[in-house]
Backbone bond lengths (Angstrom), bond angles and torsions (degrees), N, CA, C in turn:
res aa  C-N    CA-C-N  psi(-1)  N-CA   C-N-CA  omega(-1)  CA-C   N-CA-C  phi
1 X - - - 1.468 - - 1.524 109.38 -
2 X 1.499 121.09 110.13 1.380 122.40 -178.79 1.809 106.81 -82.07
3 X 1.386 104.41 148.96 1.678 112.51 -175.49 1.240 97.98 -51.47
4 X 1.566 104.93 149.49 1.798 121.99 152.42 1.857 107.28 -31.51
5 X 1.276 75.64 130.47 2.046 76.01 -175.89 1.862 93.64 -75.87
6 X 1.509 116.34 -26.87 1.292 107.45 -165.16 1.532 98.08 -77.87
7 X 1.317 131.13 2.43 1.792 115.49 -179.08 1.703 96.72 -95.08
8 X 1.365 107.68 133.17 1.563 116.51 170.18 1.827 93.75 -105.79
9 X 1.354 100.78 140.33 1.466 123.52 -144.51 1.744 82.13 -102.14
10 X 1.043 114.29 170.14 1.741 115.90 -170.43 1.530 93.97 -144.10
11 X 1.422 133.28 -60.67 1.364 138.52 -144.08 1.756 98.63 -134.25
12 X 1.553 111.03 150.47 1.236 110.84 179.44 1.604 106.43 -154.68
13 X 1.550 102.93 112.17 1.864 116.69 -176.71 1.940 108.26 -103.00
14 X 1.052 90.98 98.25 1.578 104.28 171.90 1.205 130.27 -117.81
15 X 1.712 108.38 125.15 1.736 115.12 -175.11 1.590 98.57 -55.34
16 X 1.575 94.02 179.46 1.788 112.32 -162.54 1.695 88.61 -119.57
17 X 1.395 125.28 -86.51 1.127 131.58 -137.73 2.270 82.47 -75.17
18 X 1.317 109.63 131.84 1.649 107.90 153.60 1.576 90.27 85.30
19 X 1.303 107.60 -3.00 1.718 87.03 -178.00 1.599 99.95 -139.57
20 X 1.057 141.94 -55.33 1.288 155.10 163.85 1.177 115.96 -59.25
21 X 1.267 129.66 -83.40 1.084 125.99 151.74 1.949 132.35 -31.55
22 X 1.284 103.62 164.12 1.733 95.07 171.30 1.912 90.63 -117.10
23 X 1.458 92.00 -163.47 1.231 101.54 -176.11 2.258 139.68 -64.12
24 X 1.752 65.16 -28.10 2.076 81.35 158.72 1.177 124.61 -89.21
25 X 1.738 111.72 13.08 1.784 108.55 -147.27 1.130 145.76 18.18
26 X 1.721 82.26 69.66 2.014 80.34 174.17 1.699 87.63 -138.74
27 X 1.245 114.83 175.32 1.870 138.59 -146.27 1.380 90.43 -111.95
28 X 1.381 133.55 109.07 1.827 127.85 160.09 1.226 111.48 -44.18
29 X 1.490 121.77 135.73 1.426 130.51 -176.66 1.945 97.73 -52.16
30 X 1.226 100.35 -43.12 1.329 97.92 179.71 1.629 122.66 -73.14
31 X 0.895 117.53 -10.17 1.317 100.15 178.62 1.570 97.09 -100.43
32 X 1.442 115.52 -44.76 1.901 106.30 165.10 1.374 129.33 -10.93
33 X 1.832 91.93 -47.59 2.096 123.10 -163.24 1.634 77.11 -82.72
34 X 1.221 160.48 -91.98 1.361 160.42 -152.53 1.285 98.41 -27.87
35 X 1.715 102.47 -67.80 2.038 110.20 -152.04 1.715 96.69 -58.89
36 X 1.197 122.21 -30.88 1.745 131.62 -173.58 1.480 105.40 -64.71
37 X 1.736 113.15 -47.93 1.263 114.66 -167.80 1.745 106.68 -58.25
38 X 1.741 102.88 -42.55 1.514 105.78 177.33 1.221 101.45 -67.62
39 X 1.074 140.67 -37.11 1.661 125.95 -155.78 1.624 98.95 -66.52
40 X 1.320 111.28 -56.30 1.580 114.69 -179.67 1.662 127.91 -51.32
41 X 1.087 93.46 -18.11 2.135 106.78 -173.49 1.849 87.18 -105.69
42 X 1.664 134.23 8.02 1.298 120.74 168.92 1.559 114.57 94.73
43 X 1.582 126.31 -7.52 1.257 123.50 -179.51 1.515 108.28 -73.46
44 X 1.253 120.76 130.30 1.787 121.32 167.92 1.227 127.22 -90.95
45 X 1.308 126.54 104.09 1.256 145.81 -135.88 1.883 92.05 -114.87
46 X 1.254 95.50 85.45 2.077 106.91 -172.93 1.532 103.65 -84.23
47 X 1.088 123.08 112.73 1.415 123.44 155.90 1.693 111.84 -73.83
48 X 1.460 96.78 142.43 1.453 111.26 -161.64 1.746 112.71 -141.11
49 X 1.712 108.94 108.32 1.719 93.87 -162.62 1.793 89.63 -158.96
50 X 1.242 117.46 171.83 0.950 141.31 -141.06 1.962 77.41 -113.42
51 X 1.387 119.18 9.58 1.388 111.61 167.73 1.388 128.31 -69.47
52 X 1.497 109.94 173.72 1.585 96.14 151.85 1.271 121.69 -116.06
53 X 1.254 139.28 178.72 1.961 131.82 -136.39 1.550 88.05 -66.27
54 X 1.730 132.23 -63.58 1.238 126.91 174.93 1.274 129.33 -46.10
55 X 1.199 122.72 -1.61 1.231 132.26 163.57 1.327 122.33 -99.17
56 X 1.323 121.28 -12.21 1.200 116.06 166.49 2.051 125.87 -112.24
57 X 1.798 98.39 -10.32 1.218 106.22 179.83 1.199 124.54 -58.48
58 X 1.681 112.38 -36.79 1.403 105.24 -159.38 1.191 113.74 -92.75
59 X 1.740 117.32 -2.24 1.622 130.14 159.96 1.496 104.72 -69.63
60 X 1.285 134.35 -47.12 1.150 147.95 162.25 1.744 101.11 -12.49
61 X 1.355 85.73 -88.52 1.835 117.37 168.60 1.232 110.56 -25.65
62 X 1.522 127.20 -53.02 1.069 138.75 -174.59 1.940 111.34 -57.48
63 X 1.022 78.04 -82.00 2.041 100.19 161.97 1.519 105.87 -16.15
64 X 0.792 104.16 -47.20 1.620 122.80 172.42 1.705 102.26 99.53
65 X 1.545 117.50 -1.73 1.394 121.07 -165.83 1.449 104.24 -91.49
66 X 1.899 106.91 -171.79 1.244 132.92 -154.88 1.655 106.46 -133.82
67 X 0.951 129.53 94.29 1.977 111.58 179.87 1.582 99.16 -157.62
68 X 1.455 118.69 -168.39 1.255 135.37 159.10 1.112 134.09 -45.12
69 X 1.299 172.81 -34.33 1.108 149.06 -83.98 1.656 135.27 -38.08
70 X 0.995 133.68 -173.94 1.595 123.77 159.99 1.293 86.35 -159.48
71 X 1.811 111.86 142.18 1.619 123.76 -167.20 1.729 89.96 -135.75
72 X 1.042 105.63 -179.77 1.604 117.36 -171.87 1.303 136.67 36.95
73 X 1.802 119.23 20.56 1.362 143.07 -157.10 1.640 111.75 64.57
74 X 1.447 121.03 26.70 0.982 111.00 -170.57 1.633 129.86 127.83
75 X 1.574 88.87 -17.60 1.720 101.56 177.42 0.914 106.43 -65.00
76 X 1.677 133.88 -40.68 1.360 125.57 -150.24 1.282 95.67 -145.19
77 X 1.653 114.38 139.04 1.480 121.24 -175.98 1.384 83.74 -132.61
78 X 1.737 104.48 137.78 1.250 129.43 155.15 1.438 141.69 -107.86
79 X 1.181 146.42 114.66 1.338 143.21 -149.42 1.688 94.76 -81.74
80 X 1.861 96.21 171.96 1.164 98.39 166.07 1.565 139.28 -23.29
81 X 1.746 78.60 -63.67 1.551 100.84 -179.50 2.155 131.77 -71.28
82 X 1.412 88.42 0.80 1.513 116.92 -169.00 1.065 114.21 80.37
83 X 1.066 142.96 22.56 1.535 140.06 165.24 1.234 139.99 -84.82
84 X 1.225 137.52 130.39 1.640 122.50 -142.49 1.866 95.30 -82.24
85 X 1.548 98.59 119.49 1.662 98.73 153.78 1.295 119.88 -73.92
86 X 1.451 116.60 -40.77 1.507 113.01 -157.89 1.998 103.41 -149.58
87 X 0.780 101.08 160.81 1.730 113.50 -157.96 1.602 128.17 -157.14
88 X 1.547 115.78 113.92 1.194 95.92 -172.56 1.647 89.17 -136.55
89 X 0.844 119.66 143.17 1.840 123.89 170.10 1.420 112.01 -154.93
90 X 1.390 94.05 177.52 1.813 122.77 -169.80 1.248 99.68 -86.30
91 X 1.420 111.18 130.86 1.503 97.00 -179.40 1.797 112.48 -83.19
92 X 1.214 103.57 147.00 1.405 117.98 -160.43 1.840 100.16 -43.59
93 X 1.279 118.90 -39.91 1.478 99.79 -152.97 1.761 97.35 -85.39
94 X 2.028 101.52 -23.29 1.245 90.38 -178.62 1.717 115.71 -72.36
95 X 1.350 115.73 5.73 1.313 125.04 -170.81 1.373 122.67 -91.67
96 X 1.920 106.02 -11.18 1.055 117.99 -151.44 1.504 86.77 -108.24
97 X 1.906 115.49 -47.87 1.878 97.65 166.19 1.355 125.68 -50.62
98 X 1.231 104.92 -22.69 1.927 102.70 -168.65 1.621 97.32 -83.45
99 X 1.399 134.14 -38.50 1.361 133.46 178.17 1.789 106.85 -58.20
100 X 2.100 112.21 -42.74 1.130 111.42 -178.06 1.823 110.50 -66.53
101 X 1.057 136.00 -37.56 1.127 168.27 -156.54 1.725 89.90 -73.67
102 X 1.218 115.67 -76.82 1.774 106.15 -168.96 1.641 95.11 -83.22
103 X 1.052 145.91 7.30 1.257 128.24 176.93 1.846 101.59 -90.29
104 X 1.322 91.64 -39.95 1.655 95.35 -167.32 1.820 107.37 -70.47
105 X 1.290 95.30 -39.20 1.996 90.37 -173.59 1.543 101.04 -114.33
106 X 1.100 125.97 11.98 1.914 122.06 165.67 1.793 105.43 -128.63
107 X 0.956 100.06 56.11 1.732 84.81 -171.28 1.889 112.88 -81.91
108 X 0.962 106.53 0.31 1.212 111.10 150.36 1.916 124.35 -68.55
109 X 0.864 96.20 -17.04 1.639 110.51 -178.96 1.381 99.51 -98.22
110 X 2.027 115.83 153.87 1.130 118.47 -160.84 2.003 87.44 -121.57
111 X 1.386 95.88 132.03 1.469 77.82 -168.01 2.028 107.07 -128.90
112 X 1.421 118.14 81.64 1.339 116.64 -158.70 1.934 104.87 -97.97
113 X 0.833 113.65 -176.03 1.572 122.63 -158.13 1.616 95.33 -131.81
114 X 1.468 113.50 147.88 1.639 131.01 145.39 1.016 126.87 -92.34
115 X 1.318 135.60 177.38 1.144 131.40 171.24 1.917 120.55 -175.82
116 X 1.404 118.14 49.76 0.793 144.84 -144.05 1.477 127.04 62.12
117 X 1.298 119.20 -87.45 1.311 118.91 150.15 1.448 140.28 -90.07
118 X 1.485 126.78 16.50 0.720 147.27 -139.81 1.749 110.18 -134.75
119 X 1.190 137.21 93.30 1.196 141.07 169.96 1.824 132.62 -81.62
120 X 1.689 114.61 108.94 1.291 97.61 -147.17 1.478 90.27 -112.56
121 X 1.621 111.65 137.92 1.953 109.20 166.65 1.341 87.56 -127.78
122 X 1.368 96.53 161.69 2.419 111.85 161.20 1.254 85.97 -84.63
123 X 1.539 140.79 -13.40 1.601 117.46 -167.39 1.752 106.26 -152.34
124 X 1.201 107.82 93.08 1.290 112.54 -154.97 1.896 96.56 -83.13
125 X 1.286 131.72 11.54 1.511 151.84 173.52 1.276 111.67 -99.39
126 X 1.258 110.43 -21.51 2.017 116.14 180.00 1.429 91.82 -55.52
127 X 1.600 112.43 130.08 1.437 136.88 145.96 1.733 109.93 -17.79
128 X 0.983 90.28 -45.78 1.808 89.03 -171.61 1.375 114.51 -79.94
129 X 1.367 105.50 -39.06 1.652 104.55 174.43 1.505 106.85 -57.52
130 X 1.541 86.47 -59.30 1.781 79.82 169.38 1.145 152.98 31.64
131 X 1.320 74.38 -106.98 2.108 137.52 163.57 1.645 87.64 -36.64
132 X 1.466 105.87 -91.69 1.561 117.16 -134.38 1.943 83.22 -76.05
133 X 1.733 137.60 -2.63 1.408 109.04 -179.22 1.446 90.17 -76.99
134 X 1.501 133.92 -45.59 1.382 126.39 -163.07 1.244 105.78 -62.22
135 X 1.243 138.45 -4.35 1.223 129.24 -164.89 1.622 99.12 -109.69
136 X 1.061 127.96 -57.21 1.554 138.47 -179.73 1.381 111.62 -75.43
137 X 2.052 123.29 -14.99 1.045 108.96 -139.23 1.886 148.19 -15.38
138 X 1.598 86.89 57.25 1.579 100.90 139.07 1.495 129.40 -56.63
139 X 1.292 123.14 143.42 1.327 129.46 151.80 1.836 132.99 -61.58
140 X 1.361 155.13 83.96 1.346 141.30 179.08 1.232 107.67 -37.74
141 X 1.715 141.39 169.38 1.140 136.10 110.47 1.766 110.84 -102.16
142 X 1.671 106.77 146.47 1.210 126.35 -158.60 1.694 97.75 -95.64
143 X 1.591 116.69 113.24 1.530 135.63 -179.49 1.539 97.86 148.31
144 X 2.068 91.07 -175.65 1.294 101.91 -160.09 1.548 104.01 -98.63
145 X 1.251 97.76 -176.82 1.362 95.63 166.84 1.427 127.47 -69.86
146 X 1.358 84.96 -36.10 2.361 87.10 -179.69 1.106 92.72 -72.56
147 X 1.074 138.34 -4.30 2.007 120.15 -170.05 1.953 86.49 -100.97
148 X 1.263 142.50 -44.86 1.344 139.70 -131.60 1.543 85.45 -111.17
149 X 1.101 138.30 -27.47 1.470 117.65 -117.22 1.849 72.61 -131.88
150 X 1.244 136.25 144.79 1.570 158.19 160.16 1.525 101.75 -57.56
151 X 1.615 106.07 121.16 1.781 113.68 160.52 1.547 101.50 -22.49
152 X 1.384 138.81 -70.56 1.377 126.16 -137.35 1.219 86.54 -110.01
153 X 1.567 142.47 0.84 1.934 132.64 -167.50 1.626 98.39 -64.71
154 X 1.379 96.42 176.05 1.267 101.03 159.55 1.779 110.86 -133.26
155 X 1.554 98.67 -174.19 1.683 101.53 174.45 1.342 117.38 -98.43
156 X 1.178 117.27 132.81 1.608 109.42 178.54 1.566 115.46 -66.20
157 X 1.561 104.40 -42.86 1.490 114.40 -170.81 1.523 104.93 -151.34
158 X 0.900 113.87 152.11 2.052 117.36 152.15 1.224 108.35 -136.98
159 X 1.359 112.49 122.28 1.447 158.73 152.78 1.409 123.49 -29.10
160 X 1.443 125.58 51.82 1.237 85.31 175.23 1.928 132.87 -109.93
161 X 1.389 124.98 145.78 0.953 130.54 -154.82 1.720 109.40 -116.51
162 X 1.396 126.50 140.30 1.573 129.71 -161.77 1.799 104.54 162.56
163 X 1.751 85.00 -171.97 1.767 97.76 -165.92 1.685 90.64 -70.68
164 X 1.153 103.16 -179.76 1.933 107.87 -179.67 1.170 99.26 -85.57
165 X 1.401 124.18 -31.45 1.809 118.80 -167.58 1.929 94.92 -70.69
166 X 1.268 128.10 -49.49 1.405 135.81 171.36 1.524 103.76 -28.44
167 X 1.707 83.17 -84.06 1.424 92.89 -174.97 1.363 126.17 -31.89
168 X 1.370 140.34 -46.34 1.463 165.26 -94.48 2.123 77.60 -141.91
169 X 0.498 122.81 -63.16 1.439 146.44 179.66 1.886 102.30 -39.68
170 X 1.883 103.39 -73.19 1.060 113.15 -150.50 1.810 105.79 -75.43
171 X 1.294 91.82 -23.72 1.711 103.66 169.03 1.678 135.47 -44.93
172 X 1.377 90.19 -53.78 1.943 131.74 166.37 1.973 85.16 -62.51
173 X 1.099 98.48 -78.36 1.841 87.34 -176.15 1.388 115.22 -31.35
174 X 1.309 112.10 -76.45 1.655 124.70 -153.68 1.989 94.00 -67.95
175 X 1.359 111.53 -19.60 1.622 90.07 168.89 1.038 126.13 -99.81
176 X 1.444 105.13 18.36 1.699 113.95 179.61 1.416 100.53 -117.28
177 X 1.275 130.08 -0.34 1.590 126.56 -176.17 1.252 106.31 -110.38
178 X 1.565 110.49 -32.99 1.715 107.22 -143.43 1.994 79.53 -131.93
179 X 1.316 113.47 145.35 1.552 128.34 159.15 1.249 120.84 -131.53
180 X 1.349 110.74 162.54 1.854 124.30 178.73 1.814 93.15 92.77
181 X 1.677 128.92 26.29 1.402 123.07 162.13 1.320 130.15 -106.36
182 X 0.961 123.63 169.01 1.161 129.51 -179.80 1.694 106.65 -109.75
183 X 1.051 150.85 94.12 1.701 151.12 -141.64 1.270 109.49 -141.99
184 X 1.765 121.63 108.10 1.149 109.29 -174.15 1.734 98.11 -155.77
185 X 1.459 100.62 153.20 1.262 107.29 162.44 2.145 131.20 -65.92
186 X 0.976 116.69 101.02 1.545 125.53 169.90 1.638 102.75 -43.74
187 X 1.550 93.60 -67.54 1.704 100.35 -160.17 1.812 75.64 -143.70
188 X 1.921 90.59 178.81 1.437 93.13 168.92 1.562 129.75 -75.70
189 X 1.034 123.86 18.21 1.385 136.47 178.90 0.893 128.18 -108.16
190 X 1.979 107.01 -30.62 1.549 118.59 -156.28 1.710 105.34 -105.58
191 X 1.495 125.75 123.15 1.496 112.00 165.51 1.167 96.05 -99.71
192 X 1.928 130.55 136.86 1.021 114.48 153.65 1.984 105.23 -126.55
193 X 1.473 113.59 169.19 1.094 129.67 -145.43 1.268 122.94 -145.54
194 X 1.301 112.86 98.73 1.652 103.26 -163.31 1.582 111.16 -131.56
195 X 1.091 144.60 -168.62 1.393 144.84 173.18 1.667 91.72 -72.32
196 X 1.581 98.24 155.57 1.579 108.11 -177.38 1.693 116.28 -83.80
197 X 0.943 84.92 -29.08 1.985 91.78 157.57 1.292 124.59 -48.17
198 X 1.271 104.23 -37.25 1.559 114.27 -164.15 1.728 99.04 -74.65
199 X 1.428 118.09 134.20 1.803 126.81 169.54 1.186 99.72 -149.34
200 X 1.330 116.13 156.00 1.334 124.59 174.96 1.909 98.53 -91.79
201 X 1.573 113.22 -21.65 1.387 99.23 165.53 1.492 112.29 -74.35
202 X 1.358 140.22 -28.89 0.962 139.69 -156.64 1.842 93.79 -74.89
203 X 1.552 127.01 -53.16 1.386 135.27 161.39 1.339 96.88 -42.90
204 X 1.164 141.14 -90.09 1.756 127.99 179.85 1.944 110.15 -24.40
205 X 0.656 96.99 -13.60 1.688 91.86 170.92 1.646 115.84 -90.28
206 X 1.441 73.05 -46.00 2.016 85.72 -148.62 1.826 85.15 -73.05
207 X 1.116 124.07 -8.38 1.907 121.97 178.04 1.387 119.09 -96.61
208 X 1.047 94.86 -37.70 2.546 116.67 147.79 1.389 93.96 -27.46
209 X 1.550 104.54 -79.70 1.545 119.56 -143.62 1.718 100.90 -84.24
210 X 1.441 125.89 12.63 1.132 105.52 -160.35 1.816 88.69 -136.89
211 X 1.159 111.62 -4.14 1.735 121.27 179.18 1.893 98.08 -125.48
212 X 1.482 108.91 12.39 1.204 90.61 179.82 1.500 131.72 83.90
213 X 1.459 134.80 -15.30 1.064 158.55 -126.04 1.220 126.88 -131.92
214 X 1.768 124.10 90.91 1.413 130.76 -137.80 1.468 77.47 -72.28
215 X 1.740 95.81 156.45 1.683 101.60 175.76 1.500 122.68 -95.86
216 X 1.659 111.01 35.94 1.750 136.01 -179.42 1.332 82.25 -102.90
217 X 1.556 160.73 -36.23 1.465 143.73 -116.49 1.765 74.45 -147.03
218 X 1.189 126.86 40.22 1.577 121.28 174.76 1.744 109.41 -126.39
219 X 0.852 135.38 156.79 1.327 157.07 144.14 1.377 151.89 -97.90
220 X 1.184 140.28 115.78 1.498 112.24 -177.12 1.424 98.20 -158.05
221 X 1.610 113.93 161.46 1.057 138.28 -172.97 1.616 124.86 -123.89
222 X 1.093 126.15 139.97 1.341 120.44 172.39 1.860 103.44 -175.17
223 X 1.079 106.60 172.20 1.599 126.47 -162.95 1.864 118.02 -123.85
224 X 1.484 124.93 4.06 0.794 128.81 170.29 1.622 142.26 -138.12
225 X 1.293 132.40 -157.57 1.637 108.55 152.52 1.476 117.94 -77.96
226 X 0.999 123.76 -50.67 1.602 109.64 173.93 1.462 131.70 -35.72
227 X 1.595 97.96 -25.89 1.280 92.37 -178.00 2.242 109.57 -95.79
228 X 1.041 123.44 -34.96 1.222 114.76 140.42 1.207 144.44 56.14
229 X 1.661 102.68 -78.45 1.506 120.12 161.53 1.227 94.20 -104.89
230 X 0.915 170.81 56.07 1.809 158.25 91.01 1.580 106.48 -52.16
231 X 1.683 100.43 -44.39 1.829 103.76 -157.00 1.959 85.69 -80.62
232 X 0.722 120.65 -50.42 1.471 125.08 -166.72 1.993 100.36 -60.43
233 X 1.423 120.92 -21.62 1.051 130.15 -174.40 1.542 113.88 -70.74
234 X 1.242 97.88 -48.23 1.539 101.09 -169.23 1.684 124.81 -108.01
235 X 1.275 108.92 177.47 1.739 113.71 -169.24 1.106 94.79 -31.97
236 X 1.545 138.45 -63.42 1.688 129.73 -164.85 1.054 74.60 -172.36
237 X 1.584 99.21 176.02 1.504 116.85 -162.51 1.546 94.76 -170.76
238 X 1.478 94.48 168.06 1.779 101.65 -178.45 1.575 110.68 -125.09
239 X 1.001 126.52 131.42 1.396 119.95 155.06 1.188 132.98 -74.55
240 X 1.003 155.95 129.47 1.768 165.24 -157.31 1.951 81.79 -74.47
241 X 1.488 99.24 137.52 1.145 118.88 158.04 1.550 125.49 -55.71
242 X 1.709 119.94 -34.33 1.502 131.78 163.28 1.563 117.39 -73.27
243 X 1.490 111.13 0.97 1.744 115.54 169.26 1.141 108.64 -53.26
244 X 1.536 114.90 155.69 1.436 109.49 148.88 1.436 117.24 -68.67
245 X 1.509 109.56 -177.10 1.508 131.01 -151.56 1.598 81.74 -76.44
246 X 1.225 128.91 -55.71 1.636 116.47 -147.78 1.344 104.74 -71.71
247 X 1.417 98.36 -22.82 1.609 103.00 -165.93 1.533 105.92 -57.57
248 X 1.634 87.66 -52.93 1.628 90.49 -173.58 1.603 140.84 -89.72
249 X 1.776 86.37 17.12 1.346 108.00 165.27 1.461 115.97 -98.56
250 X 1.209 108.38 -21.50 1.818 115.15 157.95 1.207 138.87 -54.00
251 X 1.806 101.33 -45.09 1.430 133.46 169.20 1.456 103.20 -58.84
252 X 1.338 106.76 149.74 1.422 132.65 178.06 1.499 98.98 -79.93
253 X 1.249 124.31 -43.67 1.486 136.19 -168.69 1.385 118.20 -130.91
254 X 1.313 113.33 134.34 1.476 116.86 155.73 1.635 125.13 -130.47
255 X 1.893 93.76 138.49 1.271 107.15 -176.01 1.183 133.48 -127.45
256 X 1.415 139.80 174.08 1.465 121.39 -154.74 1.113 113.37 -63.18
257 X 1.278 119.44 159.71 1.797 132.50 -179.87 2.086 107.45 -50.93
258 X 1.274 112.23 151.50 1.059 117.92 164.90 1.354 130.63 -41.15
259 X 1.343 111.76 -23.05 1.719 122.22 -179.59 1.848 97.08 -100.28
260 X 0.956 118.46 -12.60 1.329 109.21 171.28 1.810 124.97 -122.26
261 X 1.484 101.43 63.38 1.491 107.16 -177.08 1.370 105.79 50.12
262 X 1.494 145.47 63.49 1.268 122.30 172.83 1.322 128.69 -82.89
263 X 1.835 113.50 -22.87 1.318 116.91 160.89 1.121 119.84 -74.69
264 X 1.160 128.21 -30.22 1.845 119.30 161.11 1.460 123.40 -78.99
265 X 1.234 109.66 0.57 1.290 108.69 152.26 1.307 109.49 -74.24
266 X 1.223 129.94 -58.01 1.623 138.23 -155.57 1.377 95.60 -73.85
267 X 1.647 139.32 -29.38 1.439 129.29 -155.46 1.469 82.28 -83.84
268 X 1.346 130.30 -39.98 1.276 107.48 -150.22 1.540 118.44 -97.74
269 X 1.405 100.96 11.69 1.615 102.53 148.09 1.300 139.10 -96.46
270 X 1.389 109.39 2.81 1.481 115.50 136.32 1.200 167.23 -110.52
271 X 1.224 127.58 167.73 1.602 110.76 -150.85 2.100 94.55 -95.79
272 X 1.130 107.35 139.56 1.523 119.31 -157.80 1.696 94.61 -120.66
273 X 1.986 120.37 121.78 1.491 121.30 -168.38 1.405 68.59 -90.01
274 X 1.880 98.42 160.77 0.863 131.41 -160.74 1.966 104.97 -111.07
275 X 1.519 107.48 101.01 1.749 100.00 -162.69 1.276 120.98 -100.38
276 X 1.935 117.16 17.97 0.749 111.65 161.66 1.186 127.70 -143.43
């Protein structure tokens, strides 16, 4: 079902990893030329991901645009200027049983911490870190959390990374031990873990109410369950053609796969008010 042709769309929140990106992570010249056309007529085009701020800036950069960010599905909102508007985390010590907790009975699983800008492993050489620096190219720093992390800080997120049968496993654990989270599968590999406050719909609100911007004149896109309550949040939304089935039977819309422009497919069936 494509949007009311009569709603002109104002604001646009789109995941990064599976939705924005394609499979080598890189941005189609054409959809770049789209996100620019909105940036210039005033639409704010928010990237929205389970990253951390360096992981999402230099796509930012790329885009060639100017907006908010939102990092940790929602934990952490960043303004134009990078400065935290809004903040929700694990509190450090409760961050430190759940880190003791999968190290001791999953040690096959790689299990590292955030901390606004700040990325923490005991083994910054683990395969998995690896993995996810080439992919985000973020930087790790190598220690624990009680050594990195402030008496009263908190955690933005913990990471954890392994086989899918593990993973699939350690999830069912940590929501039967530990409460007040938010615990979900990314991909089949990825557990990530944040305070239960934290939503990427709840960020689709708090960017409504803070640009002015009823949340009928919104959009957004994404390709998985995490993303979910964002797509269900706003005016309409699209699901990535590489979603799963439920996803995109939830979604109002579906659009081509990540390797085939799927957000510039979806932008350009709607009509975009003009805010400046």
């Amino acid at each position: 079902m494509i949007a009311p042709e009569t709603m002109q769309y104002k604001m646009v929140f789109c995941d990064i990893d599976g939705t924005l990106i394609d499979s080598e992570h890189r941005v189609s010249s054409g959809t770049i030329q789209k996100i620019q056309e909105l940036y210039h007529i005033g639409i704010p085009f928010i990237l929205v991901s389970a990253r951390m701020p360096s992981g999402i800036f230099p796509l930012q950069r790329e885009l060639g645009i100017k907006a908010p960010i939102v990092c940790y599905s929602g934990a952490l909102i960043l303004n134009e200027c990078g400065d935290p508007v809004r903040t929700a985390g694990i509190d450090r010590e409760k961050a430190i049983l759940m880190d003791s907790f999968v190290k001791r009975k999953w040690k096959q699983v790689c299990c590292s911490a955030y901390c606004h800008d700040d990325w923490i492993a005991d083994n910054v050489h683990d395969k998995w870190i690896l993995q996810e620096q080439s992919i985000t190219a973020s930087v790790p720093k190598e220690g624990r959390i009680s050594d990195l992390v402030p008496q009263k800080g908190h955690i933005h997120k913990l990471l954890c990374m392994g086989e899918a049968g593990a993973i699939a496993d350690l999830g069912n654990a940590l929501k039967e031990n530990f409460s007040g989270l938010s615990i979900y599968r990314s991909k089949d590999t990825y557990l990530e873990i944040m305070d239960g406050s934290a939503s990427k719909s709840g960020a689709v609100k708090y960017l409504c109410k803070a640009y002015d911007i009823p949340i009928e004149a919104t959009v957004s896109f994404g390709d998985n369950f995490n993303d979910m309550d964002m797509l269900l949040a706003t005016g309409t939304c699209f699901a990535m053609g590489n979603a799963p089935a439920e996803v995109k039977r939830q979604a109002r819309n579906v659009t081509a796969d990540n390797d085939h422009e799927g957000v510039l497919a979806g932008l350009e069936q709607l009509i975009f008010a003009k805010n400046v």
